[in-house]
The first five atom37 places (N, CA, C, CB, O) and aatype in JSON, in Angstrom:
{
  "aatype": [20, 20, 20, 20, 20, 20, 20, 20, 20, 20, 20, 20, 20, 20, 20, 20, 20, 20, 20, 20, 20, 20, 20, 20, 20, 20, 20, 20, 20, 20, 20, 20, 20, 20, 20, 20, 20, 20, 20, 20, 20, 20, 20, 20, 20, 20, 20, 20, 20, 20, 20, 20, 20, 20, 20, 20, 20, 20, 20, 20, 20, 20, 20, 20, 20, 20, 20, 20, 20, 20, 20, 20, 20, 20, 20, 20, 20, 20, 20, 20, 20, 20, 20, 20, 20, 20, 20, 20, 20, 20, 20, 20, 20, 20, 20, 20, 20, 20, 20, 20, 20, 20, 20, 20, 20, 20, 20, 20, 20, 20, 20, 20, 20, 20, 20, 20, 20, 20, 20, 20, 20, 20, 20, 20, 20, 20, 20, 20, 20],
  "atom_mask": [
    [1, 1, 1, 1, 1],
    [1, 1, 1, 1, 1],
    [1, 1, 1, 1, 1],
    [1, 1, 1, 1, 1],
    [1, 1, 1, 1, 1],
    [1, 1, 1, 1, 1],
    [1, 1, 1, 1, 1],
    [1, 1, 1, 1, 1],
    [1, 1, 1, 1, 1],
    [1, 1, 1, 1, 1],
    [1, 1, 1, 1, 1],
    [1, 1, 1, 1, 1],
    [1, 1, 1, 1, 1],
    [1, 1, 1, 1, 1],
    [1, 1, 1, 1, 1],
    [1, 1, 1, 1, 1],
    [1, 1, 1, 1, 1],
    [1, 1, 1, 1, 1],
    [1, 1, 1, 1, 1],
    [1, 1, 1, 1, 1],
    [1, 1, 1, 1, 1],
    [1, 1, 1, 1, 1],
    [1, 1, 1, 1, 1],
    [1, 1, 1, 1, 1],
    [1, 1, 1, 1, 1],
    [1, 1, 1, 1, 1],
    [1, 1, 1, 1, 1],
    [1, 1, 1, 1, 1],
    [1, 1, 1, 1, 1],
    [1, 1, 1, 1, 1],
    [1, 1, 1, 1, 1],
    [1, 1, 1, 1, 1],
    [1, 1, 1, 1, 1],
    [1, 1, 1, 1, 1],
    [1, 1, 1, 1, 1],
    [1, 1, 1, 1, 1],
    [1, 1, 1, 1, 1],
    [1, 1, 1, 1, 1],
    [1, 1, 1, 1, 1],
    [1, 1, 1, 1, 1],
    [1, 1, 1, 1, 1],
    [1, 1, 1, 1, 1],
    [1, 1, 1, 1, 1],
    [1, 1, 1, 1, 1],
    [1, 1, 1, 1, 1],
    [1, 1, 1, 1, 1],
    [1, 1, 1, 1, 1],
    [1, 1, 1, 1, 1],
    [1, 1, 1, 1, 1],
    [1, 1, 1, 1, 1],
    [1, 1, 1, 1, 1],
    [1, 1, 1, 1, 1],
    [1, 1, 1, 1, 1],
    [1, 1, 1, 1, 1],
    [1, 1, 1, 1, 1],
    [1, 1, 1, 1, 1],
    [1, 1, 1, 1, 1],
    [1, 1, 1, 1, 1],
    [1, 1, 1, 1, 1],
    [1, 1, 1, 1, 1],
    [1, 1, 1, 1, 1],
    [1, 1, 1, 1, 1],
    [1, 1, 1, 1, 1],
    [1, 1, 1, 1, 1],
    [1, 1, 1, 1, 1],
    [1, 1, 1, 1, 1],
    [1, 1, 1, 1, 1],
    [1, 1, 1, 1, 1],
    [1, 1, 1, 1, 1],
    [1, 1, 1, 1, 1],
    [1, 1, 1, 1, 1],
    [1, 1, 1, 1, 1],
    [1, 1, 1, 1, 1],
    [1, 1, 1, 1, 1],
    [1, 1, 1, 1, 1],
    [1, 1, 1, 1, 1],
    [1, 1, 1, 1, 1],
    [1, 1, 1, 1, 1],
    [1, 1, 1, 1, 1],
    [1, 1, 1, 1, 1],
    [1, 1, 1, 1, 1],
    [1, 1, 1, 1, 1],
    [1, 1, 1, 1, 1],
    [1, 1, 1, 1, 1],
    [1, 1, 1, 1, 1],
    [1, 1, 1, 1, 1],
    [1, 1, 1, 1, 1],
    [1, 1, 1, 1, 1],
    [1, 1, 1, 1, 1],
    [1, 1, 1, 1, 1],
    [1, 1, 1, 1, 1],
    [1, 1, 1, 1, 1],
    [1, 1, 1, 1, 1],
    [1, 1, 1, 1, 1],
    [1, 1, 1, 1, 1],
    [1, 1, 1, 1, 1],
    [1, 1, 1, 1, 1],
    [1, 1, 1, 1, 1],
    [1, 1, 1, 1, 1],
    [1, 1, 1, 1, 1],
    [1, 1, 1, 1, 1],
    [1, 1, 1, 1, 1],
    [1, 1, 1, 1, 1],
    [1, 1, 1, 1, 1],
    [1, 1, 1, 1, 1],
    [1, 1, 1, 1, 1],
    [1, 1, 1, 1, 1],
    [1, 1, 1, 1, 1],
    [1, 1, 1, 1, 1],
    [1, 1, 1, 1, 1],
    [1, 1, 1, 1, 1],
    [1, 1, 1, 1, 1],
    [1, 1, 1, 1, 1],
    [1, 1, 1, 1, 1],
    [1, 1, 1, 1, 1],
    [1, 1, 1, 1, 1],
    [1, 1, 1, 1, 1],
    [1, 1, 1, 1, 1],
    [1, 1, 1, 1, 1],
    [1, 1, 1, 1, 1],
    [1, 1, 1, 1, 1],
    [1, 1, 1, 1, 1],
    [1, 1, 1, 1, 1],
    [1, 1, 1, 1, 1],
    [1, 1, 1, 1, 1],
    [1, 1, 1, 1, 1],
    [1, 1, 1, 1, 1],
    [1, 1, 1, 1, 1],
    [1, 1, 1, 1, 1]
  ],
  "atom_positions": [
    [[-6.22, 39.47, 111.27], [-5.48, 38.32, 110.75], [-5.06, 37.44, 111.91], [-4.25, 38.78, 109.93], [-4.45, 37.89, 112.87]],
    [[-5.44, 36.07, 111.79], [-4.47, 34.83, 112.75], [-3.22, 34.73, 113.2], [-4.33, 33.73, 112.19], [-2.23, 35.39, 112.86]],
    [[-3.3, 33.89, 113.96], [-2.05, 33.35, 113.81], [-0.91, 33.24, 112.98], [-2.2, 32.6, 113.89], [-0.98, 32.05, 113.29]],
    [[0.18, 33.31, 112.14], [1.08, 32.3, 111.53], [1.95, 31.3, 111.71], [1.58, 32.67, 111.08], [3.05, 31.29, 112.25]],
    [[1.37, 30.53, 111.23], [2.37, 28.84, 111.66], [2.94, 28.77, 110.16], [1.14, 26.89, 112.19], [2.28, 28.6, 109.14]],
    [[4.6, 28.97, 110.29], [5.07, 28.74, 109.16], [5.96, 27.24, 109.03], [5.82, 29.97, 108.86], [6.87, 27.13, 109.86]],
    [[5.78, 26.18, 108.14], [7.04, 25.24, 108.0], [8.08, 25.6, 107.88], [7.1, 24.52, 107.16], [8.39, 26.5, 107.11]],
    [[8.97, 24.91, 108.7], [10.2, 24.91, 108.95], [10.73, 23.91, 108.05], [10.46, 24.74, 110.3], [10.45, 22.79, 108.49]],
    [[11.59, 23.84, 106.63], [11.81, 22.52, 105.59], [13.44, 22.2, 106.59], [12.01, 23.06, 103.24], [14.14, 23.04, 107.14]],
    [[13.65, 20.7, 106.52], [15.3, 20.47, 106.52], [15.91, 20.07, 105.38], [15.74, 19.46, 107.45], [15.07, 19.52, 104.66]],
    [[16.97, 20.08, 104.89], [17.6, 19.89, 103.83], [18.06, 20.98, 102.46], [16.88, 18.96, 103.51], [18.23, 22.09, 102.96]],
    [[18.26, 21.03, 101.15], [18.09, 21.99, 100.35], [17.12, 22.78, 100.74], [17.93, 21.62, 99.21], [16.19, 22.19, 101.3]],
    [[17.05, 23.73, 100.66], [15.82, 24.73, 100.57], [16.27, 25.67, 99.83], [15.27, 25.34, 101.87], [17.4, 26.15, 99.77]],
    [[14.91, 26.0, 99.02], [14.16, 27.33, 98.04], [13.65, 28.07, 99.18], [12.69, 26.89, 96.8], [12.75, 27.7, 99.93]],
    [[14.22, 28.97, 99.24], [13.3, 30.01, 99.9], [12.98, 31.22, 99.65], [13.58, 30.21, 100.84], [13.86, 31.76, 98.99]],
    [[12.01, 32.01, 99.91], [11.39, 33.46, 99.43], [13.3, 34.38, 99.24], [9.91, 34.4, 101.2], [14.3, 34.59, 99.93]],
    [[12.92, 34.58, 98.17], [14.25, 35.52, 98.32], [14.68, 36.97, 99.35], [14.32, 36.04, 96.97], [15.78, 37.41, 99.69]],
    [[13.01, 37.5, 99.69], [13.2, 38.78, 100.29], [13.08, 38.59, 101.62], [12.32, 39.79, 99.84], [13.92, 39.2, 102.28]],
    [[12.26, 37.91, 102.26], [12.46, 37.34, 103.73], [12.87, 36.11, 104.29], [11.49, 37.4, 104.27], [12.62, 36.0, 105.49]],
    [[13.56, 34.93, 103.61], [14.1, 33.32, 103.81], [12.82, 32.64, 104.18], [15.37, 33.04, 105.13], [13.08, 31.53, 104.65]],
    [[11.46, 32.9, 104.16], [10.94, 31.67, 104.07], [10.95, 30.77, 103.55], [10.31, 31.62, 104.02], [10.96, 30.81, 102.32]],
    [[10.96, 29.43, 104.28], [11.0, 28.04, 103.62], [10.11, 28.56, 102.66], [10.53, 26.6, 104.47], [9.36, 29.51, 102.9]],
    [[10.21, 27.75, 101.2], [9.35, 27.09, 100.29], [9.22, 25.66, 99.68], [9.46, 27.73, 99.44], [8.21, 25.12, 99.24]],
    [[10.47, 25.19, 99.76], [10.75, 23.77, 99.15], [11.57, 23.54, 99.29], [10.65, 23.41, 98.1], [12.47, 24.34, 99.57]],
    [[11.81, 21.54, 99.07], [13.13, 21.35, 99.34], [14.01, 20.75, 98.07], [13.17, 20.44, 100.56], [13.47, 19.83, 97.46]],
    [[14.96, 21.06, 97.72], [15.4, 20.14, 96.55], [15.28, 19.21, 95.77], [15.95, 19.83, 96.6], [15.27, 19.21, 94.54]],
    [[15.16, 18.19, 96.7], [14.27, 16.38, 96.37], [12.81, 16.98, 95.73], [13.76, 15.09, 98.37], [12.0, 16.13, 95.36]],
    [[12.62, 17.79, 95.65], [10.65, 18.02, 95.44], [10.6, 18.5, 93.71], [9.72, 19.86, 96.8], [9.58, 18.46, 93.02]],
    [[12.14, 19.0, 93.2], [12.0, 19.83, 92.03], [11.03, 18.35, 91.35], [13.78, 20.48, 91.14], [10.87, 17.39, 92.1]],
    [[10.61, 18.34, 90.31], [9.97, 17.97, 88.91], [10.89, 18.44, 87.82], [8.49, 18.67, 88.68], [11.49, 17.49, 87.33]],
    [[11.15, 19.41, 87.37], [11.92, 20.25, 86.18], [12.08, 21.4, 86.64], [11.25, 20.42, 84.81], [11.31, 22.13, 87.27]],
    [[14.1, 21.64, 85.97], [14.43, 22.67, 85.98], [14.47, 23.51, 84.38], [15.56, 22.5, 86.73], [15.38, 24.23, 83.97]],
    [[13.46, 23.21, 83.83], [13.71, 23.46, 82.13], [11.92, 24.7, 82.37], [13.56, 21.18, 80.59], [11.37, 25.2, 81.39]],
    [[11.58, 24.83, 83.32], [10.49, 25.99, 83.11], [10.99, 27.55, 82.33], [9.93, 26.36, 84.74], [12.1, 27.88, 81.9]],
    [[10.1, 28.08, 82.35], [10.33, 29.64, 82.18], [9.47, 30.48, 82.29], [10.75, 29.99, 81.12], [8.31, 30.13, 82.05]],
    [[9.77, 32.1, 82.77], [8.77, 33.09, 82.86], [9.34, 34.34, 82.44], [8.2, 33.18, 84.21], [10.33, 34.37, 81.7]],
    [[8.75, 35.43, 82.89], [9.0, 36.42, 82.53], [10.5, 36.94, 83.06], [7.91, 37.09, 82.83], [11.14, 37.87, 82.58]],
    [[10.81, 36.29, 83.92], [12.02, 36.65, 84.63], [13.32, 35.96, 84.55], [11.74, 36.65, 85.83], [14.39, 36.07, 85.14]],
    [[12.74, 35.03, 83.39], [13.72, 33.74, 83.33], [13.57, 32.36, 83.73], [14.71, 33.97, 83.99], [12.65, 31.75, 83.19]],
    [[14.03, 31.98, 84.26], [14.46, 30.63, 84.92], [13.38, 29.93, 85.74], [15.67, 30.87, 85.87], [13.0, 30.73, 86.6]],
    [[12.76, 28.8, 85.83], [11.56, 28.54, 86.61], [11.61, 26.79, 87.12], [10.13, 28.95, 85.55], [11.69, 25.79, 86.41]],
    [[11.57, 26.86, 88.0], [11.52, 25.54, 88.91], [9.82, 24.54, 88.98], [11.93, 26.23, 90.68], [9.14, 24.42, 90.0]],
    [[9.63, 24.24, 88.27], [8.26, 23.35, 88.35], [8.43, 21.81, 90.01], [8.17, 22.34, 86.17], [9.12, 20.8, 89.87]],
    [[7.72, 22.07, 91.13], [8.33, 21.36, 92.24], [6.69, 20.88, 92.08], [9.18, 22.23, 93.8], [5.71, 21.44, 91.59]],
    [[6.88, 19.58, 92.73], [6.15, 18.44, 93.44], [5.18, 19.13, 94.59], [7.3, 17.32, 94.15], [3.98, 19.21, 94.35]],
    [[5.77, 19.67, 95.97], [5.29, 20.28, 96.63], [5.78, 21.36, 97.25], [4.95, 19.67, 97.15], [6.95, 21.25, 97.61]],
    [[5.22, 22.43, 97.5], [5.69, 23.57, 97.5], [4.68, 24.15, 99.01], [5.49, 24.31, 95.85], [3.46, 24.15, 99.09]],
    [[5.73, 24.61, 100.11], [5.03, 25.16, 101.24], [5.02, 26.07, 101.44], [5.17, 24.9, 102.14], [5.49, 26.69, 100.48]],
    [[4.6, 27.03, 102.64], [3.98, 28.59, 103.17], [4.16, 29.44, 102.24], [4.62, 29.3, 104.44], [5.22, 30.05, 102.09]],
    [[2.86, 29.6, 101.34], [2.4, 30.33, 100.33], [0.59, 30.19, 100.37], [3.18, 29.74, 98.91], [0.01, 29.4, 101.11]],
    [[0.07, 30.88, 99.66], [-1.47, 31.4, 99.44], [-1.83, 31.55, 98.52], [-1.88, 32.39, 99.85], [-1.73, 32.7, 98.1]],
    [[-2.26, 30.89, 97.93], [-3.09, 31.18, 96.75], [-3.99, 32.83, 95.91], [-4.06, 30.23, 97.18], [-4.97, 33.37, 96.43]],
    [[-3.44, 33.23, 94.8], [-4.41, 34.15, 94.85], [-5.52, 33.39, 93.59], [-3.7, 35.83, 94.54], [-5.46, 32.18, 93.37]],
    [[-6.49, 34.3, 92.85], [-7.18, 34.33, 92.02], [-7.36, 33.33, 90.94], [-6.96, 35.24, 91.73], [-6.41, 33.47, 90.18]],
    [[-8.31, 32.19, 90.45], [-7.91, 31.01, 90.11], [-8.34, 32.1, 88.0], [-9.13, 29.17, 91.11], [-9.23, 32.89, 87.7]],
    [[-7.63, 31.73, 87.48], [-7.78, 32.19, 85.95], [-7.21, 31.31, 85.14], [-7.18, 33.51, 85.6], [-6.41, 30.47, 85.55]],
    [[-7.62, 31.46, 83.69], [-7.06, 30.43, 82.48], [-5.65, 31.69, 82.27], [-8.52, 30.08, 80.65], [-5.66, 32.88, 82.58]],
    [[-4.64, 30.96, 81.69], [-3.94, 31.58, 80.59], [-3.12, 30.58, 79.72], [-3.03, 32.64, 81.14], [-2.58, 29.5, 79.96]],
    [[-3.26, 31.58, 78.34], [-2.46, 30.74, 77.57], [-0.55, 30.93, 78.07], [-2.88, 31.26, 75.85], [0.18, 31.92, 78.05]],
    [[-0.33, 29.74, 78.39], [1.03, 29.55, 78.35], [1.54, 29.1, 76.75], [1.36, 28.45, 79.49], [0.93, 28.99, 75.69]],
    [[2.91, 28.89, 77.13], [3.65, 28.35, 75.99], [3.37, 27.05, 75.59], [4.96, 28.38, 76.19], [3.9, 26.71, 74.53]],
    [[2.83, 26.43, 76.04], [2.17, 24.81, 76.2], [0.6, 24.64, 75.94], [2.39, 24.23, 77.86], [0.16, 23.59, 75.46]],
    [[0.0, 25.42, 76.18], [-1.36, 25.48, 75.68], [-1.83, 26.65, 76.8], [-2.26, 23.85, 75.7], [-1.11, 27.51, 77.31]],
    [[-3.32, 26.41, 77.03], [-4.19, 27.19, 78.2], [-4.32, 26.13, 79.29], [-5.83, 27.75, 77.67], [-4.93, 25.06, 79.19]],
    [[-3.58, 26.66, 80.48], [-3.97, 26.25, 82.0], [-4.45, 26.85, 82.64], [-3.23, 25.97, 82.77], [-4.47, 28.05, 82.35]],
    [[-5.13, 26.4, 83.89], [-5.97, 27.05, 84.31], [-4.87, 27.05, 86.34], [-7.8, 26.16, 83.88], [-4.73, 26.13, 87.14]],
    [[-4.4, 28.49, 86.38], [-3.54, 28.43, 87.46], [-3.7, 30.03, 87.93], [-1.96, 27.86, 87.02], [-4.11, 31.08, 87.45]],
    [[-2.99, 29.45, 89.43], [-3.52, 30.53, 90.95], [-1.6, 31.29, 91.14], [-4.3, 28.97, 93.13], [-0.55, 30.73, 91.45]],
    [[-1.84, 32.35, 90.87], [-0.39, 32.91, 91.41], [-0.39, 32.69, 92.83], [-0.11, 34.53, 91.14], [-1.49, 32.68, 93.37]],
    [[0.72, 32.5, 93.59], [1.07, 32.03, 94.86], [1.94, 33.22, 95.38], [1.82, 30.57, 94.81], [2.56, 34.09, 94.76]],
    [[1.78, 32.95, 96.84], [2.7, 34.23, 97.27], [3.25, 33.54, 98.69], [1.69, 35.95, 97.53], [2.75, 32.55, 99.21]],
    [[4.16, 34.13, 99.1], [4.72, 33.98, 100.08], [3.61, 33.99, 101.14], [5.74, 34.87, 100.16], [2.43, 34.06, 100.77]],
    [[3.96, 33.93, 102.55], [3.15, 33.74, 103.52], [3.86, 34.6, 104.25], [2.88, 32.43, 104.0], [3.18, 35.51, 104.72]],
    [[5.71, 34.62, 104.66], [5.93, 35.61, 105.25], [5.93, 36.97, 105.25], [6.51, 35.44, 105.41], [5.98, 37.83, 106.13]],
    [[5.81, 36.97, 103.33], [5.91, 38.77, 103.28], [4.93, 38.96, 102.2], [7.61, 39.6, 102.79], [4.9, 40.17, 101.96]],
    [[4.05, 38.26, 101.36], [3.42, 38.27, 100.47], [3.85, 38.6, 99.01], [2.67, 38.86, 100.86], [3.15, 39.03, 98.1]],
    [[4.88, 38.35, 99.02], [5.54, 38.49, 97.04], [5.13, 37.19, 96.73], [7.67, 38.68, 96.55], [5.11, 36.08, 97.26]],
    [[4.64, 37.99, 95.2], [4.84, 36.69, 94.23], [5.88, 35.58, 94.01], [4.87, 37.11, 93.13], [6.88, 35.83, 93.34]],
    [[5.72, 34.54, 94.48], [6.92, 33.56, 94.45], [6.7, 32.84, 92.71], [6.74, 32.17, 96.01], [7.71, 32.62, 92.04]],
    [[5.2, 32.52, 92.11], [5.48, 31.33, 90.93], [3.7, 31.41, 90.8], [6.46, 29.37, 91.55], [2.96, 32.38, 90.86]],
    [[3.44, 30.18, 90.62], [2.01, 30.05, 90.4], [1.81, 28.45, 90.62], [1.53, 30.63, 88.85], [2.78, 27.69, 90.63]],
    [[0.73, 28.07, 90.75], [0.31, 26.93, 90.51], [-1.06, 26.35, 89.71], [0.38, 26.6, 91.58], [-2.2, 26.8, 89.83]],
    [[-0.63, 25.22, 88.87], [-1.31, 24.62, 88.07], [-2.28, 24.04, 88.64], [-0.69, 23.91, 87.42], [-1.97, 23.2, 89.49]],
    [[-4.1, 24.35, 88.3], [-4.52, 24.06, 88.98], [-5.41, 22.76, 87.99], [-4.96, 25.2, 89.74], [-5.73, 21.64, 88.39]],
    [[-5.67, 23.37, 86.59], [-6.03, 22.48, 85.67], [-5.42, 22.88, 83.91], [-7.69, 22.44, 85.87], [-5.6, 23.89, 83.24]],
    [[-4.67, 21.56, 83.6], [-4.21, 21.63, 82.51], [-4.88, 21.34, 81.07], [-3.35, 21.02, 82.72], [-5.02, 20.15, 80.8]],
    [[-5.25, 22.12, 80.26], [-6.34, 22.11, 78.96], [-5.83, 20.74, 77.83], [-6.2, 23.95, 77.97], [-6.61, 20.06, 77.16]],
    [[-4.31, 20.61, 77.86], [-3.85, 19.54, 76.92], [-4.09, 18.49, 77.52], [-2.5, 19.52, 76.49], [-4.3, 18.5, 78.74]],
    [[-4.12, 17.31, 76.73], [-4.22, 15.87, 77.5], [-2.76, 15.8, 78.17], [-4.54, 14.4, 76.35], [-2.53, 15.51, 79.34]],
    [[-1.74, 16.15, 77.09], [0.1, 16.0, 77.01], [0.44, 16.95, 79.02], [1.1, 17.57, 74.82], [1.4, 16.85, 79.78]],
    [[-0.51, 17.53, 79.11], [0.31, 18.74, 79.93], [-0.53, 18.34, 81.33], [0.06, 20.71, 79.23], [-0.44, 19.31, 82.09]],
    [[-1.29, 17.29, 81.92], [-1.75, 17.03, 82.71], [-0.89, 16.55, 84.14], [-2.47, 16.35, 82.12], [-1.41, 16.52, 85.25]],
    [[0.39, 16.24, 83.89], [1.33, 15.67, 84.59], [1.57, 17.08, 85.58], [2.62, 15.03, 83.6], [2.23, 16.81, 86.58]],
    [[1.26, 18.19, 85.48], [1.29, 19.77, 85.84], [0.1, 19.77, 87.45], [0.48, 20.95, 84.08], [0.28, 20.31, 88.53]],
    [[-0.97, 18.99, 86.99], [-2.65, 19.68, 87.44], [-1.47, 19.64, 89.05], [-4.88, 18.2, 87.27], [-0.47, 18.92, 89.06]],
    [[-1.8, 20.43, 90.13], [-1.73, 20.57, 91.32], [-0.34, 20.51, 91.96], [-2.53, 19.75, 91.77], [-0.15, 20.21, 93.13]],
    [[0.94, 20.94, 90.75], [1.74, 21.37, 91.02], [2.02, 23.17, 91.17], [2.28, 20.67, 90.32], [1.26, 24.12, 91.0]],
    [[3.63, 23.09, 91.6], [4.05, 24.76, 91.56], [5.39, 24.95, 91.1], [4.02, 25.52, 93.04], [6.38, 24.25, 91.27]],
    [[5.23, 26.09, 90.43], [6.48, 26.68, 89.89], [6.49, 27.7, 90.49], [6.65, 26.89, 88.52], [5.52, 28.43, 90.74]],
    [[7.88, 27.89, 90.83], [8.63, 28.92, 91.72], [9.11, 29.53, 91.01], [9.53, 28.63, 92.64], [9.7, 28.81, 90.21]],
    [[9.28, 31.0, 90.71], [10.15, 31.9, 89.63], [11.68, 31.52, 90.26], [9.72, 33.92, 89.68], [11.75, 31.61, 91.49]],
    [[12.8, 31.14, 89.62], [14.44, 31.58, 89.96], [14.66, 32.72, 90.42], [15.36, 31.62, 88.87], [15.21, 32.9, 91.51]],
    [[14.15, 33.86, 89.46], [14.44, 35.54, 90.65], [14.02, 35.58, 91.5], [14.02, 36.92, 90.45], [14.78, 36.18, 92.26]],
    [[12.67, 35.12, 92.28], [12.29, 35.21, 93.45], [12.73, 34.56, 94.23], [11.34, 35.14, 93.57], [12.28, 35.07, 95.25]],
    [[13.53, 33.46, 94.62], [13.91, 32.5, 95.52], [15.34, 32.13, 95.41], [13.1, 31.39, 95.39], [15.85, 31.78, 94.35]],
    [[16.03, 32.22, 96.66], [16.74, 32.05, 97.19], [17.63, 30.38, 97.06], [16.12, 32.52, 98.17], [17.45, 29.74, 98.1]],
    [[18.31, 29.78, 96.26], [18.81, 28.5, 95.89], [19.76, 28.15, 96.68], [19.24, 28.39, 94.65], [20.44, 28.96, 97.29]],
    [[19.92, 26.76, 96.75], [20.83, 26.1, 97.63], [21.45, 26.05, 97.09], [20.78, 25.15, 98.21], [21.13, 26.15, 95.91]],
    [[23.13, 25.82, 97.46], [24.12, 25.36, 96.84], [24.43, 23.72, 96.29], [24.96, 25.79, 97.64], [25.12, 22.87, 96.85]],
    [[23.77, 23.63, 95.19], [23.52, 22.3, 94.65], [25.07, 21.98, 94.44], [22.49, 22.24, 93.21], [25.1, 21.1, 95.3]],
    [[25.74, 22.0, 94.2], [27.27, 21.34, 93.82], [27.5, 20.62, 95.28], [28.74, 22.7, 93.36], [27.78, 19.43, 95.37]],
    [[27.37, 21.36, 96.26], [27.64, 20.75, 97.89], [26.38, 19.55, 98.1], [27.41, 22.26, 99.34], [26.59, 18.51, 98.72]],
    [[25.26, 19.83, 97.58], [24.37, 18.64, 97.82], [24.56, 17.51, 96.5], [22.67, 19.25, 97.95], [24.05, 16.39, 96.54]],
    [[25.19, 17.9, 95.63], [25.18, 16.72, 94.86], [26.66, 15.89, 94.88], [24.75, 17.16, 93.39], [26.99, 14.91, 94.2]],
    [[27.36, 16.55, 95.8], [29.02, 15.94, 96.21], [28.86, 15.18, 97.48], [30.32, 17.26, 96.55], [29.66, 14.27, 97.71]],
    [[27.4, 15.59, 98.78], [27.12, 14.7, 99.73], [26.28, 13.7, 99.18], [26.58, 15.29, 100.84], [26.54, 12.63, 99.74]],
    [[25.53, 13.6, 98.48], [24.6, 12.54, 97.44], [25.76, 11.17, 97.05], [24.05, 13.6, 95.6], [25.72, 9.98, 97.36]],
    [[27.0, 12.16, 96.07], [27.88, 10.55, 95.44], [28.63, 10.22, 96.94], [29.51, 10.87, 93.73], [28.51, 9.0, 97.06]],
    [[29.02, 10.52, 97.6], [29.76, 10.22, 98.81], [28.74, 9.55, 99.45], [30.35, 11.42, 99.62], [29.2, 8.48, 99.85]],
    [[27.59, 9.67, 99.72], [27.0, 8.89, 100.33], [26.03, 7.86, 99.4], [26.4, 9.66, 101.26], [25.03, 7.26, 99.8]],
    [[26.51, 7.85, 98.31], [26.13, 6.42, 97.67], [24.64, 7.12, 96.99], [25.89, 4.82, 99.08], [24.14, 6.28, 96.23]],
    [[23.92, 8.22, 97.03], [22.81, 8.73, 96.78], [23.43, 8.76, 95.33], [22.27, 10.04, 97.64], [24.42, 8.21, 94.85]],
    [[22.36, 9.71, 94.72], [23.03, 10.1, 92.84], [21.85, 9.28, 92.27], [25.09, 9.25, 92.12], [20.86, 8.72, 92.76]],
    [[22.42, 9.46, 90.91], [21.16, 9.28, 89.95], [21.94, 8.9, 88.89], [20.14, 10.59, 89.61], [23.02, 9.47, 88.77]],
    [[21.5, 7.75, 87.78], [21.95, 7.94, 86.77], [21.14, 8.75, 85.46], [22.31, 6.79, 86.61], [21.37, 9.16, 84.32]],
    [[20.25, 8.68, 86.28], [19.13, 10.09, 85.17], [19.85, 11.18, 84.82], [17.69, 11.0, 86.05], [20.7, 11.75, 85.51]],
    [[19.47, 11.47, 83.66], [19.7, 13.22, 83.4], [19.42, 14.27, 84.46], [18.74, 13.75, 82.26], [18.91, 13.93, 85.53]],
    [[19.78, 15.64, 84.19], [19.09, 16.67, 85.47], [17.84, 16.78, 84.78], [19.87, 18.4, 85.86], [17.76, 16.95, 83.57]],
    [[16.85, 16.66, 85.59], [15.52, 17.31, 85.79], [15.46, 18.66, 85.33], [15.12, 17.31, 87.17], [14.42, 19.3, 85.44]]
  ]
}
């Protein structure tokens, strides 16, 4: 095996729950309304130091996609999966994203990043994601 060059994220970070590798940063979620077997699921924009395994269809709750379970890079657990092709027309907004399981990863303390956000004039008048 190579080298490892892992990203270093600044800001919120998701990270592997069992060894703190970076995975993502806050700004990147898409939706916090996913779900899996474990519960709770983060659908993110872009998602770093992870590997792809085995590309397969399954039927989800949404139809049949066609997605690669992902794993960490520092220790190799399953972190989520990623969408690699979506079967609905409706569910295409997915193709070449990742969802991160909630049990597997490690969360920032969002109340402290969304209290430096209104203080610094950041915020949203959107709903949560």
């Amino acid at each position: 095996m190579g080298r490892l060059f892992v990203v270093n994220l600044e800001g919120q970070i998701y990270s592997c729950k069992y060894c703190g590798t970076h995975l993502a940063l806050y700004d990147d979620i898409i939706s916090k309304s996913f779900h899996c077997k474990h519960g709770k699921a983060y659908l993110f924009n872009k998602v770093v130091n992870v590997s792809s395994g085995k590309i397969e269809d399954r039927l989800m709750m949404t139809g049949m996609h066609t997605v690669a379970d992902i794993f960490c890079v520092g220790c190799g657990s399953i972190v989520g999966w990623k969408y690699e092709t979506a079967h609905e027309k409706n569910q295409k907004y997915k193709e070449g994203k990742s969802v991160l399981e909630r049990f597997k990863v490690s969360v920032p303390d969002e109340s402290s990043y969304l209290a430096s956000q209104e203080a610094d004039g950041g915020g949203s008048d959107e709903d949560d994601v």
